[in-house]
TISETOR-129619 format. One record per residue (C-alpha): residue number from 0; residue in three letters; chain; x, y, z. Coordinates in steps of 0.02 Angstrom, whole numbers, m for minus. Example, Ala and Ser with C-alpha at 12.3 -4.5 7.8 and 13.67 -1.06 7.14 Angstrom:
<recs>
- 0	ALA	A	615	m225	390
- 1	SER	A	684	m53	357
</recs>
This chain:
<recs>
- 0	UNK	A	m85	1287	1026
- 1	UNK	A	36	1421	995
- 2	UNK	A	181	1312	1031
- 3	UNK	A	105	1180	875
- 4	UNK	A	58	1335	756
- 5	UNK	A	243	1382	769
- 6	UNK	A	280	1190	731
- 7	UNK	A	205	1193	568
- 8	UNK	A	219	1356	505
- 9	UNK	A	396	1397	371
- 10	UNK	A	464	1331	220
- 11	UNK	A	604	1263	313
- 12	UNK	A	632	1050	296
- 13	UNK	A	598	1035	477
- 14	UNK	A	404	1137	466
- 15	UNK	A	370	1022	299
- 16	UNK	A	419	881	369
- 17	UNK	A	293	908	518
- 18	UNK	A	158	973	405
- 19	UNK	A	188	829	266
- 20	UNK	A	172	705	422
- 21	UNK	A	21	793	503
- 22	UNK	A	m60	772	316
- 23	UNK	A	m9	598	283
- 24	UNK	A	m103	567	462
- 25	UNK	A	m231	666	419
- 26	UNK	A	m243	569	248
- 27	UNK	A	m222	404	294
- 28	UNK	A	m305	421	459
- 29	UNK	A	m468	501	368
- 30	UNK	A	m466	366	246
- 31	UNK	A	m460	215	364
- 32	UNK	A	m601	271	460
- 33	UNK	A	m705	298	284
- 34	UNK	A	m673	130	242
- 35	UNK	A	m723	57	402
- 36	UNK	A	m891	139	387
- 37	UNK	A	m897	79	231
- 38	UNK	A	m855	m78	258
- 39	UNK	A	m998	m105	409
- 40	UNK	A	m1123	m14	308
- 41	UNK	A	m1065	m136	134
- 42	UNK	A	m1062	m304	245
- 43	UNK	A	m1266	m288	283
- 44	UNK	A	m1308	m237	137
- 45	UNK	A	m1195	m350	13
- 46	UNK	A	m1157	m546	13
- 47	UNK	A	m956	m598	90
- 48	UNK	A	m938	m683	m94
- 49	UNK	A	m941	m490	m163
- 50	UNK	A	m787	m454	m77
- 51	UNK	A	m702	m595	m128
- 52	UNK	A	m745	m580	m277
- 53	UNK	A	m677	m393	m268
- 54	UNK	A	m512	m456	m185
- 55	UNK	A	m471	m552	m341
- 56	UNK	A	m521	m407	m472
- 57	UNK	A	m394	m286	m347
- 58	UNK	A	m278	m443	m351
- 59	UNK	A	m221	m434	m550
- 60	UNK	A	m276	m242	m573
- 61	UNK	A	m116	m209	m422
- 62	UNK	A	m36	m334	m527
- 63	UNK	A	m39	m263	m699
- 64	UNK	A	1	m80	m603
- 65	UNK	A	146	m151	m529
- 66	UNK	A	231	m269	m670
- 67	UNK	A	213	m117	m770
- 68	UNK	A	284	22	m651
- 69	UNK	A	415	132	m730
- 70	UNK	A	443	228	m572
- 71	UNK	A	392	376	m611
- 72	UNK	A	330	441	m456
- 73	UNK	A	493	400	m362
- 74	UNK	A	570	466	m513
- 75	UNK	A	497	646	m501
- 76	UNK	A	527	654	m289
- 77	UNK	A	741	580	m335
- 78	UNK	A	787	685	m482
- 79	UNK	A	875	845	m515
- 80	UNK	A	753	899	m649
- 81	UNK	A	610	840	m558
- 82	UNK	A	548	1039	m578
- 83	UNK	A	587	1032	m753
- 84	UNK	A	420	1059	m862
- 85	UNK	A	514	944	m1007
- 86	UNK	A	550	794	m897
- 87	UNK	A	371	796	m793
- 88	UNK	A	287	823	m966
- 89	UNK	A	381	650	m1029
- 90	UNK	A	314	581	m894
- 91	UNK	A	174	622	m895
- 92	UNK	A	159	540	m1104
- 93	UNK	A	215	377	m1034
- 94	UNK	A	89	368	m898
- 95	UNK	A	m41	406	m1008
- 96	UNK	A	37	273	m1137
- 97	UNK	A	41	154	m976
- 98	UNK	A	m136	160	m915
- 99	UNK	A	m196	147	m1107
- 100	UNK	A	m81	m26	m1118
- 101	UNK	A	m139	m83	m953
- 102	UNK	A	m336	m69	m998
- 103	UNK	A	m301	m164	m1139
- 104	UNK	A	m218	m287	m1037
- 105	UNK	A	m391	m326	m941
- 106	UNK	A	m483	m375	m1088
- 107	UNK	A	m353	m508	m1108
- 108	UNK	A	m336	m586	m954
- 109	UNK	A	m504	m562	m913
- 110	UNK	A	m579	m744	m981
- 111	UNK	A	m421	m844	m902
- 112	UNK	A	m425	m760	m744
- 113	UNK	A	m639	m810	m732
- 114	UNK	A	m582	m983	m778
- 115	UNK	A	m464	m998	m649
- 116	UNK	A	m564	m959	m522
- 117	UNK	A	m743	m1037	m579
- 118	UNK	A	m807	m865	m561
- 119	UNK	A	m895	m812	m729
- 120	UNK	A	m942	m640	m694
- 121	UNK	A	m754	m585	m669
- 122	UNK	A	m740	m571	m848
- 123	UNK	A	m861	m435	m851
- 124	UNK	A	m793	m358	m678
- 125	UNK	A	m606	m345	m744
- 126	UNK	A	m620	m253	m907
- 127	UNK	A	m732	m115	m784
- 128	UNK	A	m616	m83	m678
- 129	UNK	A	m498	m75	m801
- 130	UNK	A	m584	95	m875
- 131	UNK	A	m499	156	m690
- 132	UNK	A	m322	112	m717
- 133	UNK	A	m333	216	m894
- 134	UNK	A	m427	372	m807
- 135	UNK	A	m257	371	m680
- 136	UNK	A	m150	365	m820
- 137	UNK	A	m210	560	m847
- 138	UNK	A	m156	614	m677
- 139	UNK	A	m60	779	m677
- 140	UNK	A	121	765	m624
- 141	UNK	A	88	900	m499
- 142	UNK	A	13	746	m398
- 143	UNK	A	203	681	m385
- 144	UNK	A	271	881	m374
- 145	UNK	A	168	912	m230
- 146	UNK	A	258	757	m136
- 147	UNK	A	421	785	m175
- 148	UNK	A	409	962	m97
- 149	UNK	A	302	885	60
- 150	UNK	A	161	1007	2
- 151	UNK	A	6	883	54
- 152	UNK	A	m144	982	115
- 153	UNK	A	m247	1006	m70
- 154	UNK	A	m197	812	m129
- 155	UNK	A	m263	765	85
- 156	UNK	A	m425	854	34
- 157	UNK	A	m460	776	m130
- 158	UNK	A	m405	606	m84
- 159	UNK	A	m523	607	67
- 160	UNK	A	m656	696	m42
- 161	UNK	A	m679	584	m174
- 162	UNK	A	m665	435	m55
- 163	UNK	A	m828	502	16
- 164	UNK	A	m896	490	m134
- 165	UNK	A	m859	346	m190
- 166	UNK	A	m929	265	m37
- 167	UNK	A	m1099	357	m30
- 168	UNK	A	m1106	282	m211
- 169	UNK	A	m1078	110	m160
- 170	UNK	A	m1202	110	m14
- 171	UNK	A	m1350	191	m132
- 172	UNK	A	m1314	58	m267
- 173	UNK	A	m1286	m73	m171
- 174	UNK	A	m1443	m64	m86
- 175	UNK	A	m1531	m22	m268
- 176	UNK	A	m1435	m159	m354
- 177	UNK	A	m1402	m279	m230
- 178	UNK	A	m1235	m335	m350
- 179	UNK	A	m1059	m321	m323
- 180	UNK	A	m1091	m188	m478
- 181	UNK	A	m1106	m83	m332
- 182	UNK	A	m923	m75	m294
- 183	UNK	A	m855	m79	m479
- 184	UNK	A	m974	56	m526
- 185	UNK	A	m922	163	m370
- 186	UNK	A	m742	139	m396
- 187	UNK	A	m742	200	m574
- 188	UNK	A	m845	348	m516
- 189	UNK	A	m704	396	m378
- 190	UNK	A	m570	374	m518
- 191	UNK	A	m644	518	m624
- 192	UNK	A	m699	630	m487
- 193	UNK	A	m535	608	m437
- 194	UNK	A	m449	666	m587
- 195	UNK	A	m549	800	m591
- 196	UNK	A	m522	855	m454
- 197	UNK	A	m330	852	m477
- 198	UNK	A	m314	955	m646
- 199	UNK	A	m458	1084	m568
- 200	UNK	A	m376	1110	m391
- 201	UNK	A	m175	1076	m433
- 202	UNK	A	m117	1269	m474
- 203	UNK	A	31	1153	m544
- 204	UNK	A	m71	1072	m673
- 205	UNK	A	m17	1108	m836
- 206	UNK	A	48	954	m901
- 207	UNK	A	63	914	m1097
- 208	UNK	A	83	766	m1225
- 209	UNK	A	282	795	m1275
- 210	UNK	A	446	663	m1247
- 211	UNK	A	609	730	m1216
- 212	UNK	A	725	601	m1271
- 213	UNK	A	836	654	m1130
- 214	UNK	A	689	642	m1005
- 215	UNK	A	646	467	m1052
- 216	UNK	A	839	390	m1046
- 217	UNK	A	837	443	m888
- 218	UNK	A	645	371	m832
- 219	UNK	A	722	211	m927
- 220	UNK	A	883	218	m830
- 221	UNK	A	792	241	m646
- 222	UNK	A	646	138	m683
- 223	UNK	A	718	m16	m758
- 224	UNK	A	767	m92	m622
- 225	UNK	A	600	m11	m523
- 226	UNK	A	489	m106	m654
- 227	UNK	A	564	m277	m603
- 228	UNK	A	552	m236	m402
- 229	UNK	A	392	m184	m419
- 230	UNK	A	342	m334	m518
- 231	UNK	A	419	m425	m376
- 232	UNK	A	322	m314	m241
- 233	UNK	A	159	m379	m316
- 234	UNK	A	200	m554	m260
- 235	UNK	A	228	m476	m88
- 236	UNK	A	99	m359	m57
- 237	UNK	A	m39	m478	m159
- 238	UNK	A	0	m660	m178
- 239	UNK	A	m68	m706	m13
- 240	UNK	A	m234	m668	m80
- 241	UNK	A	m192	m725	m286
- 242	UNK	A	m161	m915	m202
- 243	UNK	A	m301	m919	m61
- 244	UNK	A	m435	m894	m190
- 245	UNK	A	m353	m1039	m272
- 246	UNK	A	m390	m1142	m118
- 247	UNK	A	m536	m1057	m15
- 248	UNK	A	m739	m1027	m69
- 249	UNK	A	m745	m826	m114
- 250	UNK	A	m836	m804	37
- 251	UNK	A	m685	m861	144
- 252	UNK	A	m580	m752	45
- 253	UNK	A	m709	m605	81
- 254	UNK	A	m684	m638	257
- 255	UNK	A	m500	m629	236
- 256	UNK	A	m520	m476	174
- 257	UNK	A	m572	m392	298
- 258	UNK	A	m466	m453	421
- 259	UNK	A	m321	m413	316
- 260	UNK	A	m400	m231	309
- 261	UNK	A	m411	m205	491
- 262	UNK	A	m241	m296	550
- 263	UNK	A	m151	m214	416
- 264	UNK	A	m185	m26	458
- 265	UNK	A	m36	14	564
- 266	UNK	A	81	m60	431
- 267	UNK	A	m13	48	279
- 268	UNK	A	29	206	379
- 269	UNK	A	191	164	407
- 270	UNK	A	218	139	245
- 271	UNK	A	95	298	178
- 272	UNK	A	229	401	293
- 273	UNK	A	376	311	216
- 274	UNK	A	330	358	45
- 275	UNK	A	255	539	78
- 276	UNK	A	381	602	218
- 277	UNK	A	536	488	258
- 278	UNK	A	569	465	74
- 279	UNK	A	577	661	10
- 280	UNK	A	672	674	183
- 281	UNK	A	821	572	117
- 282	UNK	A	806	667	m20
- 283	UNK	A	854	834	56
- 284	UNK	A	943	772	214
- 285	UNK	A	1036	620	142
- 286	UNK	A	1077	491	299
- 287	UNK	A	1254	467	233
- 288	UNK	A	1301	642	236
- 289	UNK	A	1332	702	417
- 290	UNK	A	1299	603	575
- 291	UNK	A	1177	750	616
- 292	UNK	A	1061	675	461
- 293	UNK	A	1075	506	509
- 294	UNK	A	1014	553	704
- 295	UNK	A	858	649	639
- 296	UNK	A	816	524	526
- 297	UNK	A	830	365	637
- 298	UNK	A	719	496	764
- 299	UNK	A	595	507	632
- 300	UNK	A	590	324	601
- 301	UNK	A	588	226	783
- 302	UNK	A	446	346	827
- 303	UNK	A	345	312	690
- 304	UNK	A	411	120	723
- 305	UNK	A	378	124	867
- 306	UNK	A	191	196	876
- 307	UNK	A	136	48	736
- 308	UNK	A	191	m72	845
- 309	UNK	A	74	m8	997
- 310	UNK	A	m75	31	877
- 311	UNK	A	m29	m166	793
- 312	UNK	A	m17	m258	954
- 313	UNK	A	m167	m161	1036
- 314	UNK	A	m289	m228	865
- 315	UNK	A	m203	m392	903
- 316	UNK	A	m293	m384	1072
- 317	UNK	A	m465	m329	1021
- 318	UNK	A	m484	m387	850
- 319	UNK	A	m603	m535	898
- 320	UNK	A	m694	m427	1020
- 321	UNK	A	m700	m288	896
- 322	UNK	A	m749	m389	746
- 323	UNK	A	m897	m453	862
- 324	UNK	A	m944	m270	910
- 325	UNK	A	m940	m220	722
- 326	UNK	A	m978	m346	600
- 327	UNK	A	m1113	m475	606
- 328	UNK	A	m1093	m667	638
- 329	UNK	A	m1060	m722	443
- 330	UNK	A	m870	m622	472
- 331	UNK	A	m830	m695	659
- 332	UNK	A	m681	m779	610
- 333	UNK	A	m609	m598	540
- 334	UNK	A	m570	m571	733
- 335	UNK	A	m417	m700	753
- 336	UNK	A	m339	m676	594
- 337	UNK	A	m313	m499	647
- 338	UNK	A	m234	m572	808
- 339	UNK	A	m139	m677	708
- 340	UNK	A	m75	m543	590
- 341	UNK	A	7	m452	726
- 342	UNK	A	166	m603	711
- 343	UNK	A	167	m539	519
- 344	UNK	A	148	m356	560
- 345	UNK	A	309	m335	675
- 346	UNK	A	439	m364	549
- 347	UNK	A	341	m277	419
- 348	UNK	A	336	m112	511
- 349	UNK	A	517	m131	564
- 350	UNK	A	611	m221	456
- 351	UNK	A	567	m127	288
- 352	UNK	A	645	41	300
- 353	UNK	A	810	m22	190
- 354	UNK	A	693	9	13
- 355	UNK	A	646	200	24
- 356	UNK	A	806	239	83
- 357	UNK	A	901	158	m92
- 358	UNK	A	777	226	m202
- 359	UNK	A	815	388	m121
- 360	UNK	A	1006	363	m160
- 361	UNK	A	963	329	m307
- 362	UNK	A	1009	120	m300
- 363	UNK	A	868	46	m371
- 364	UNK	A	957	m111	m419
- 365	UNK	A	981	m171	m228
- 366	UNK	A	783	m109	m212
- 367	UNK	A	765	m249	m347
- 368	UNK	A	873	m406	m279
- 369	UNK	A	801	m381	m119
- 370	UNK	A	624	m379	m167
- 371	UNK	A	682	m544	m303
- 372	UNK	A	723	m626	m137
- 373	UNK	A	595	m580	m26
- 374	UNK	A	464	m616	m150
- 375	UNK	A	565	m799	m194
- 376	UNK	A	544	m828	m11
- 377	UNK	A	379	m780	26
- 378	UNK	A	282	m854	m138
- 379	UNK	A	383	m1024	m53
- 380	UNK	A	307	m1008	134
- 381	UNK	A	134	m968	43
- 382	UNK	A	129	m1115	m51
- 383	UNK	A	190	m1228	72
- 384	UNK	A	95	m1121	221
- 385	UNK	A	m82	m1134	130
- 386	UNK	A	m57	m1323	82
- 387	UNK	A	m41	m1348	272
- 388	UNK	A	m99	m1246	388
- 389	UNK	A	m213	m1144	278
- 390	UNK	A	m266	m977	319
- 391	UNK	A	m156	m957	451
- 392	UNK	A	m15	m999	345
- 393	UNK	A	m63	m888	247
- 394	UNK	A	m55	m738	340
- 395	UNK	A	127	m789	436
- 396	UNK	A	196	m833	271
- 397	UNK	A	239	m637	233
- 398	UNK	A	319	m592	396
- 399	UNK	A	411	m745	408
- 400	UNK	A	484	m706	226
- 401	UNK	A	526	m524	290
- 402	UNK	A	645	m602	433
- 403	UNK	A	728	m710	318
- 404	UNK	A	760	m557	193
- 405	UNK	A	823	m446	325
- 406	UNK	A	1014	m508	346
- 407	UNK	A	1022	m437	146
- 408	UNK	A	941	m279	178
- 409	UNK	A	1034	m246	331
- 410	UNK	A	1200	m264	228
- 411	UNK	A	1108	m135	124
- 412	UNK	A	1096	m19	256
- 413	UNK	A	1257	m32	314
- 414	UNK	A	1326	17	139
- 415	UNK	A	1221	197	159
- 416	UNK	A	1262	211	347
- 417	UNK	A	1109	187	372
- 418	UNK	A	1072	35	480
- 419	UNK	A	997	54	659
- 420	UNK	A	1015	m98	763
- 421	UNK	A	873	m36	891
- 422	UNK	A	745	m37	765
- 423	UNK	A	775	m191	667
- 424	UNK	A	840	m311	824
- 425	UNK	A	770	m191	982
- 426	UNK	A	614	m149	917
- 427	UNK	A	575	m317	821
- 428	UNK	A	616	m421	966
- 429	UNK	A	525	m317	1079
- 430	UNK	A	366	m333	961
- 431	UNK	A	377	m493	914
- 432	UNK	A	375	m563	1090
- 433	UNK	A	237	m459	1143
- 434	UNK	A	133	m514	1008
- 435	UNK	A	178	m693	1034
- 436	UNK	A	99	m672	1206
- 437	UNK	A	m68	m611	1157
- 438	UNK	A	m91	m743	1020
- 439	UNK	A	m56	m868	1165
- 440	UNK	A	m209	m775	1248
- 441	UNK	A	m313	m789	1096
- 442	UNK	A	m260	m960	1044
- 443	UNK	A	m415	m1046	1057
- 444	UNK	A	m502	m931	936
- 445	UNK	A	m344	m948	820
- 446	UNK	A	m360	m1148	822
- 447	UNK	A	m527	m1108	719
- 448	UNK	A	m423	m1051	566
- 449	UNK	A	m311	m1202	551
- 450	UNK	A	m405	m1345	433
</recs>
């Protein structure tokens, strides 16, 4: 214990690192275990169509967040003057300016997007959950200032706090209302607690309404290119979803959904510790510096690499036996889609560490052509994957897309000195096989997802 204490304790990279890791566990870890309660406790007491139906609302509100993403948050943890109380205070304006645009937004799409999908009471749902993406747009920058200096423990707390909340709401009102209300109401609730919680708690807090015309050339400068690659990350964190619901009942897509919840942990943390820890890491040990750099930081990276793969392949494994353990008969066919997601998960987990790294040097352009092709290629292999195969091609679609991207973002890599052949052939290869083998074990259960 002593040995751990003097781990974590000092102000030097190496403690913050550990402690900003141990948080992003404790974070991450704390909040996948919430929503698996939730979601056993939501399941019996709400229809599969309600989550579907939520899928699609999260679908286009991720959507408008990400088309309209300035960068601002990678912005604060990459600059020089991310300290300075004139650039975090322009910031802050254009959030604010952002999340007012963006709830606007909802009322307008809200009629097409209903029409599209012959569901009616999404043009109610979308403007509702709208009210959330204007309540984040008042989120202190001290929220950003906190990660750039690895300082997680009080943002840990509130995230996991309000998360509690928000699903004790749901729960009561879904068993009051018996409505998908349940969830929009409960998610609006969390939103405000939430910022709350974050101007009360922050000692940082102190944001006001100003722009620095200095500040914002050089938000426009880093985040032009950011706003396109994010728009472009939509179609590859979301468009699997966006074109199922084009082509499946919403209970199906409900289904999905939770399947895509439980096979996709291990990459979420991955990426949670890319954002929180590995990213601020470049920042003040860049991997293109000293060799000494480059070692730690390829450390840091095939361990967490390497632990996703063991925690993806071992869901891979259970996830029909655990799916039957947990959930009742109506979400069966959860269990080999999260068998099936473990061929998607590999290259996700290891093939994806090129982006942080350029947006720590700064190179958001190559962030940008590399999510332009990986998004090209993936949208393609949905399309064609859904049309054929279904589900199941609906859920290889996005790892195949990340092999055929990874040739450009390994040239990338090799620009920054920054390229690690065991992770992205080793470790891939490794994974890949492994998983191949235990959806050979599980293929009769996967049959049941093809048309």
């Amino acid at each position: 214990m002593k040995w751990l204490t003097r781990k974590l304790i000092g102000s030097d990279i190496a403690a913050r690192t550990r402690r900003g890791s141990l948080w992003t566990a404790l974070d991450f870890g704390g909040n996948q275990i919430l929503r698996l309660a939730s979601n056993l406790l939501l399941t019996r007491l709400l229809f599969p169509e309600a989550f579907g139906l939520m899928a699609i609302v999260q679908v286009f509100l991720t959507g408008l967040q990400m088309f309209s993403d300035a960068g601002i948050q990678s912005a604060i943890v990459q600059n020089k003057r991310g300290d300075d109380p004139a650039f975090l205070d322009t910031a802050w304006s254009i959030q604010i300016l952002r999340g007012a645009l963006l709830w606007a937004v909802t009322f307008l799409i809200a009629g097409p997007v209903a029409l599209l999908y012959q569901a009616p009471v999404l043009a109610e749902m979308l403007p509702w959950m709208g009210l959330s993406l204007f309540l984040h747009g008042f989120t202190p920058t001290a929220v950003h200032s906190a990660g750039r200096h690895l300082q997680l423990g009080r943002l840990t707390a509130i995230n996991l706090g309000t998360f509690t909340l928000q699903i004790i709401t749901a729960c009561l009102l879904a068993w009051l209302l018996q409505s998908v209300w349940a969830l929009v109401i409960a998610a609006n609730l969390r939103a405000l607690a939430g910022l709350v919680a974050h101007w009360r708690l922050l000692p940082e807090a102190q944001n006001r309404f100003r722009i620095e015309t200095e500040a914002l050339a050089s938000l426009f400068h880093f985040g032009k290119y950011i706003f396109l690659s994010t728009a472009a990350g939509f179609v590859v964190s979301q468009s699997d979803r966006a074109i199922l619901g084009l082509h499946i009942p919403m209970a199906e897509l409900g289904i999905y959904n939770i399947g895509f919840f439980m096979a996709m942990m291990p990459r979420n943390f991955a990426s949670s510790l890319q954002t929180k820890v590995i990213f601020p890491l470049y920042r003040l040990q860049p991997i293109n510096e000293s060799a000494a750099n480059r070692a730690r930081i390829f450390h840091a990276r095939r361990r967490l690499a390497a632990a996703m793969i063991a925690a993806a392949l071992m869901l891979a494994a259970l996830g029909p036996w655990l799916v039957d353990l947990l959930y009742d008969p109506r979400y069966r066919s959860a269990g080999p889609m999260i068998t099936l997601f473990s061929l998607s998960l590999i290259p996700l987990i290891t093939l994806t560490t090129a982006g942080p790294m350029l947006l720590a040097m700064g190179d958001s352009r190559r962030v940008l052509v590399s999510q332009l092709l990986t998004a090209a290629l993936q949208t393609g292999l949905l399309v064609l994957g859904i049309r054929h195969f279904g589900v199941a091609g609906a859920i290889l679609a996005p790892g195949l897309a990340c092999l055929l991207a990874a040739p450009l973002r390994v040239a990338y890599a090799r620009r920054y000195k920054a390229w690690d052949p065991l992770q992205d052939l080793g470790m891939t290869t490794f994974g890949l096989l492994v998983a191949g083998a235990i959806c050979a074990w599980h293929r009769e259960a996967i049959l049941t997802l093809l048309p």
